[in-house]
N, C-alpha and C positions, 0 to 999 in steps of 0.2 A: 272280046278283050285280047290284046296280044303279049302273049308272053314275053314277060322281062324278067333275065336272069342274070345276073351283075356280080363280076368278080372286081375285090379292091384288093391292096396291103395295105397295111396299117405298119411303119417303124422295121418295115424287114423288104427286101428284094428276094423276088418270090415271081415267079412267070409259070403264070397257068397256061399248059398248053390244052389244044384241042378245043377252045371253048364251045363253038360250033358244036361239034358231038357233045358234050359234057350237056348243054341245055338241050338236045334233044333228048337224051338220057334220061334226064333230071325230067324233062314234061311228061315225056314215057310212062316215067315212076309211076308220075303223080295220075298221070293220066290210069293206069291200071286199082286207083280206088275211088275211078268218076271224078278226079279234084282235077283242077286246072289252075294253071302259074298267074299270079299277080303278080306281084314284086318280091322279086326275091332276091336279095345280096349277099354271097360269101364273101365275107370278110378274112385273109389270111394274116395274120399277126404271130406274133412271137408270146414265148410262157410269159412273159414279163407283162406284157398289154394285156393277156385274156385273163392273169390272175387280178389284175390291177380291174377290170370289167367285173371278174368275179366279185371283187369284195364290193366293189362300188354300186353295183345292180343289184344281188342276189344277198349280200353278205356271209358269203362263203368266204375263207381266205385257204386256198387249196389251187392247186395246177391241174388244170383238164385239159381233153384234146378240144372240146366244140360247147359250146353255149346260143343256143335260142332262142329267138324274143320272136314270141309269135304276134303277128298281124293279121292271120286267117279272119275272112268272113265268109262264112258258109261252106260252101267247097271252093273259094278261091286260096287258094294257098301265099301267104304274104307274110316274110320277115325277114327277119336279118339273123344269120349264121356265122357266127366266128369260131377262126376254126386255128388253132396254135401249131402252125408248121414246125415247132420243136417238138411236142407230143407225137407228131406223125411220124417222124424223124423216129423216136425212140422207142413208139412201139411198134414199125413197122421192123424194128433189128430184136425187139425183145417178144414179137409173134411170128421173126421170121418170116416177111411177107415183105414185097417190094414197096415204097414211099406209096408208088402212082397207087397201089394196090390200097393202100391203108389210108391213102389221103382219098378215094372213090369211097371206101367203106362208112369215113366220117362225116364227107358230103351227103349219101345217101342216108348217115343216122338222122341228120340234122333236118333233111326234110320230111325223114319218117315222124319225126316227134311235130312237124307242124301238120301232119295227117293224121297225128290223133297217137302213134304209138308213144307208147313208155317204158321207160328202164329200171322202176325205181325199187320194184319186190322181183323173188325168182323167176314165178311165171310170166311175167311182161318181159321182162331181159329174154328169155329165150326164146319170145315172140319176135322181139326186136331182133335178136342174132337171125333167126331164120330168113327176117324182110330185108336186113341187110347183105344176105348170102342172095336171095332174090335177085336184090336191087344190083348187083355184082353179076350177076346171071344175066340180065335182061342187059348191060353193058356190052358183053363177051357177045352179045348176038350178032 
């Protein structure tokens, strides 16, 4: 099966660079827990579309940086990742860390949680920060 890893906007102008590197990264990841890429789509949109996603999918009404819908069957890894270029924007000035930096860190959350990780109690978040430090690691390589 050949890897497909697809970057969109959604209501924002927005230029992903590197994509090349960034999907060999991303199969990299995947590839270091045996998974292999199916379809996968980042979606980059604005707080106003991903809250608007939030409420309408999840029935959340709250602003996040990324939202999952998973598609995975078995170890193929398959969904869609939206991910709000404004949250990047504003925690990459309120964690002190460059955009490229903080928009890498939320792409790599987003395919962590279709590999099975979680955020939602203590000990999962801190599982999840260390795969995301990982996953930023094996970038820098």
């Amino acid at each position: 099966m050949s890897k497909t890893i697809f970057f969109h906007t959604e209501e924002i102008n927005f230029i992903i660079k590197n994509k090349k590197g960034l999907r060999i990264w991303l199969s990299e990841l995947a590839e270091t827990e045996q998974k292999i890429i199916g379809e996968l789509n980042y979606i980059f949109c604005s707080d106003e579309y991903l809250l608007k996603v939030n409420k309408d999918h999840l029935n959340h009404d709250y602003y996040t940086d990324v939202i999952t819908f998973d598609y995975c069957e078995n170890d193929i890894i398959s969904g869609d990742i939206f991910i709000s270029v404004d949250r990047i924007k504003d925690n990459a000035k309120t964690f002190k860390k460059t955009i490229e930096n903080e928009l890498n860190r939320v792409m790599a959350h987003g395919l962590l949680h279709l590999m099975g990780y979680k955020d939602k109690c203590e000990e999962d978040e801190k599982e999840m920060r260390e795969m995301e430090e990982f996953a930023l690691n094996l970038l820098d390589k």
